[in-house]
C-alpha positions as CSV (number, residue, x, y, z in Angstrom):
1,X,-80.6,-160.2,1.2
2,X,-77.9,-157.6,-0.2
3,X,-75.5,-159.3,-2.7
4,X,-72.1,-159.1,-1.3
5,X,-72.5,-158.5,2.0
6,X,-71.7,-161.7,4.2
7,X,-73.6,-160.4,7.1
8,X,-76.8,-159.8,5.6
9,X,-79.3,-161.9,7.3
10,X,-81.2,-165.0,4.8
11,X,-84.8,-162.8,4.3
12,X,-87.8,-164.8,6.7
13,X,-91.3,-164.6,5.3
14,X,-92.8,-163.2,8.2
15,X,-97.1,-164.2,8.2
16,X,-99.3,-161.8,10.2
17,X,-102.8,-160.9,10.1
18,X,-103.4,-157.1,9.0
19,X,-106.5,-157.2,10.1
20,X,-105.9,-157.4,13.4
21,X,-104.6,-153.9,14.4
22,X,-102.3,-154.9,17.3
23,X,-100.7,-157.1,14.7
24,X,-100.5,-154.4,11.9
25,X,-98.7,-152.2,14.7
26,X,-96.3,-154.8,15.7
27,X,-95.4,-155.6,12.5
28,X,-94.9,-152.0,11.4
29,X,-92.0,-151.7,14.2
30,X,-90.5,-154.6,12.5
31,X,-90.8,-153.3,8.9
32,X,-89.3,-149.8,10.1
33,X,-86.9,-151.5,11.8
34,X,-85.8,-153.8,9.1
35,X,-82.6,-152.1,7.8
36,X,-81.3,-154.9,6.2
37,X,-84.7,-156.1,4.6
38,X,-84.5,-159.5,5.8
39,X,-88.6,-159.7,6.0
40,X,-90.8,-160.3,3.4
41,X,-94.4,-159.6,4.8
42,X,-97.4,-161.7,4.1
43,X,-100.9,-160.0,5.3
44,X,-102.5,-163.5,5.7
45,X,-105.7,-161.4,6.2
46,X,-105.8,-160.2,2.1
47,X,-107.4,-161.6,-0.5
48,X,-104.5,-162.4,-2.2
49,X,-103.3,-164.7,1.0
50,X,-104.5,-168.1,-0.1
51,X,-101.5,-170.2,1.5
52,X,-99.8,-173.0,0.5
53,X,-99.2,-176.5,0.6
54,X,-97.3,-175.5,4.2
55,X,-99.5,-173.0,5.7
56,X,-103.3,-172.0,5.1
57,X,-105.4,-169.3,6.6
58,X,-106.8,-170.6,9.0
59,X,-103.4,-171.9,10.3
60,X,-101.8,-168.4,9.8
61,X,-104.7,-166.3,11.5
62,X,-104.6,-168.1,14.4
63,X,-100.7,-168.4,15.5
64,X,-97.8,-166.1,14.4
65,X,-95.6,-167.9,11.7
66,X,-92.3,-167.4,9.6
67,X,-90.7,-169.2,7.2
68,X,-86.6,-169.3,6.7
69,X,-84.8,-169.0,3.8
70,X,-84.3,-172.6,4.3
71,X,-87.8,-173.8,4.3
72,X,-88.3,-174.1,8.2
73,X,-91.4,-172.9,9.1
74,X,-91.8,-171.6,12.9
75,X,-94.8,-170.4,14.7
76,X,-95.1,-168.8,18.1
77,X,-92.2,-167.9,20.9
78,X,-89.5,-169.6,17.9
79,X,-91.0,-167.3,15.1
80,X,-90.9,-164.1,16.9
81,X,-87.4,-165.0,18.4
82,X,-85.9,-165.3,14.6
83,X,-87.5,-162.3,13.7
84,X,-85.6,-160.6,16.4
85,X,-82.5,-162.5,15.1
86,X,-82.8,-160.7,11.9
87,X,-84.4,-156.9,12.6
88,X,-81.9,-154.2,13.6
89,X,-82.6,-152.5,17.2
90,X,-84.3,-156.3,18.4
91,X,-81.4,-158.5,18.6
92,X,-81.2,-158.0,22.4
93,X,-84.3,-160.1,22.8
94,X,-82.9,-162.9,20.7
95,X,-79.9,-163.0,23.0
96,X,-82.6,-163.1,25.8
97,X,-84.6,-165.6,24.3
98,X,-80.9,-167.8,23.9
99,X,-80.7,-167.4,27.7
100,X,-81.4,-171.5,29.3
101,X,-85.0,-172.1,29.7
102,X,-86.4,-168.6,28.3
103,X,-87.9,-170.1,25.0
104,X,-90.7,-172.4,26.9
105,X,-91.5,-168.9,28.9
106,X,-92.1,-167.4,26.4
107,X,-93.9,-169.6,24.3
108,X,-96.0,-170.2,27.3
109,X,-97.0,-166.4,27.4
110,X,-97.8,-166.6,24.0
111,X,-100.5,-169.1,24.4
112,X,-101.6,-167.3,27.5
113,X,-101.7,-164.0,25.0
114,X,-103.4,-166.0,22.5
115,X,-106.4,-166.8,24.8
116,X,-106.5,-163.2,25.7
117,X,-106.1,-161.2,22.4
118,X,-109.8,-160.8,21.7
119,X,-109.6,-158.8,24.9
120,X,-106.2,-157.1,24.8
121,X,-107.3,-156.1,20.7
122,X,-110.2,-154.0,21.6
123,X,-108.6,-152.1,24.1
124,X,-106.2,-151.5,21.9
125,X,-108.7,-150.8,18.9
126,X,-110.4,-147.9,21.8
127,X,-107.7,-146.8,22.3
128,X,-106.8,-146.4,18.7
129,X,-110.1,-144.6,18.5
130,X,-110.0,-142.1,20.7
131,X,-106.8,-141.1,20.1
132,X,-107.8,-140.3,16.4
133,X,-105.9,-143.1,14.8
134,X,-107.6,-145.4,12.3
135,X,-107.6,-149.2,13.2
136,X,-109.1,-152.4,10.8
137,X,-111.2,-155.1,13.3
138,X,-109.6,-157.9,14.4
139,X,-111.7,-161.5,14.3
């Protein structure tokens, strides 16, 4: 957060696995995005990720997580709808996501994703391939 200014956003620890490369690419939008640098990125998948009394690794591989300035810790639809909150260029969606009954949608496709990110990961990790760009494997 930016001293002075009043409508800097409180920073979220954002938890993702860089391993996985559809993760590292989503994350890098964010991070690009991130004018206001409101995120403080945690590659769960490093070495030097050994979590917390809140979160371990296990925990963090397996859902998308943030924690607010506050202390709240979010995973899922709620995690990726603060995130939005927060990142310049994707507050839209977190007006969307305000919208009456759009959060359990969404966290529903989330778990739906979940299931099929082995899947939708190596197509994306092909297509990384072939089109020259290097990807890390995703478990």
């Amino acid at each position: 957060m930016k001293s002075g200014s009043q409508d800097a956003p409180a920073p979220l620890t954002l938890f993702y696995d860089g391993s996985c490369p559809l993760c590292a690419t989503e994350v890098g939008y964010y991070k690009r995005s991130d004018t206001c640098q409101a995120l403080i990125l945690v590659d769960v998948s490093s070495e030097q990720f050994s979590g917390d009394e809140r979160i371990n690794r296990r925990e963090a591989m397996a859902r998308f997580h943030i924690r607010r300035a506050d202390g709240r810790q979010l995973s899922g639809a709620p995690a990726f709808v603060e995130v939005w909150r927060v990142v310049s260029g994707w507050r839209w969606l977190a007006r969307l996501a305000d919208l009456p009954g759009a959060l359990p949608v969404l966290e529903a496709c989330y778990r739906i994703f979940l299931n099929l990110r082995p899947l939708i990961v190596r197509g994306f990790a092909g297509y990384q391939r072939l089109s020259g760009k290097s990807s890390a494997r995703c478990p």
